[in-house]
C-alpha positions in Angstrom: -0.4 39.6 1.0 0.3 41.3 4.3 1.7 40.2 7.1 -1.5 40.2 9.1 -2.9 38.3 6.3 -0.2 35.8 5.9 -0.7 35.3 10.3 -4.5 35.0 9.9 -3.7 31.9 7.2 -1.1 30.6 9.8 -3.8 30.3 12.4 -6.7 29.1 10.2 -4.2 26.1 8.6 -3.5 25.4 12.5 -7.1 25.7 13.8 -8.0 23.1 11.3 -4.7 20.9 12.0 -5.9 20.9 15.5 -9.1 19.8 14.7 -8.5 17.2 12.1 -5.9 15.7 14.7 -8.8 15.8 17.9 -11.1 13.9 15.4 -8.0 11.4 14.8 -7.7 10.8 18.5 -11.6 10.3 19.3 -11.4 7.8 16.3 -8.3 5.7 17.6 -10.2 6.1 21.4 -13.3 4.2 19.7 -11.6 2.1 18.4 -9.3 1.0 20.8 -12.3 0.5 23.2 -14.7 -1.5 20.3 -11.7 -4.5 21.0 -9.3 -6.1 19.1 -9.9 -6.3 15.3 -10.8 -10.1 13.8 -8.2 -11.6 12.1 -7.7 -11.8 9.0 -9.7 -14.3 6.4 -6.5 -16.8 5.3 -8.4 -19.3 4.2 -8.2 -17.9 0.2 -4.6 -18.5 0.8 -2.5 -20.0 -2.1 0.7 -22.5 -0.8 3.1 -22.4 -3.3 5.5 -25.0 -3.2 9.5 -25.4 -2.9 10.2 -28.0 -5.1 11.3 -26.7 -9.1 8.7 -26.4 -11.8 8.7 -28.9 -14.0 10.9 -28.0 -17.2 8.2 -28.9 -19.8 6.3 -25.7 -18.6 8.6 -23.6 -19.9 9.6 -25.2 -23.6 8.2 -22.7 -26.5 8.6 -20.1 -24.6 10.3 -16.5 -24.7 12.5 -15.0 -22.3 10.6 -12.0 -21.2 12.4 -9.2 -22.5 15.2 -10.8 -24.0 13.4 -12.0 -27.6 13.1 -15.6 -29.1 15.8 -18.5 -28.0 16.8 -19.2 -31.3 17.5 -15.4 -32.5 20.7 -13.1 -31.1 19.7 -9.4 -29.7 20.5 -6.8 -32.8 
């Protein structure tokens, strides 16, 4: 490519920056102006709580990863 070409791509690429970034500012404009967004739904909120599991949960189980309890890694 030519210089002249390689200038006309410059300014293409910059004409269409400028655009996308006016259409980005006439979108934040409307909606700035349509008000403050509504909050967010929580009420499909899971409360998890701070006291321990209970132990039995976890009897013939694996430790992920690490194999069976009764058998040493190889």
């Amino acid at each position: 490519m030519s210089l002249q070409d390689d200038l006309n791509a410059v300014r293409r690429n910059l004409d269409e920056l400028t655009r996308k970034v006016e259409q980005l500012e006439q979108k934040a404009a409307r909606q700035k102006s349509a008000g403050p967004a509504a909050p967010p739904d929580r009420s499909g909120m899971v409360t998890i709580p701070d006291t321990p599991y209970d132990s039995a949960l976890w009897t013939d189980t694996d430790d992920e990863g690490l194999g069976a309890r009764d058998r040493r890694a190889p």
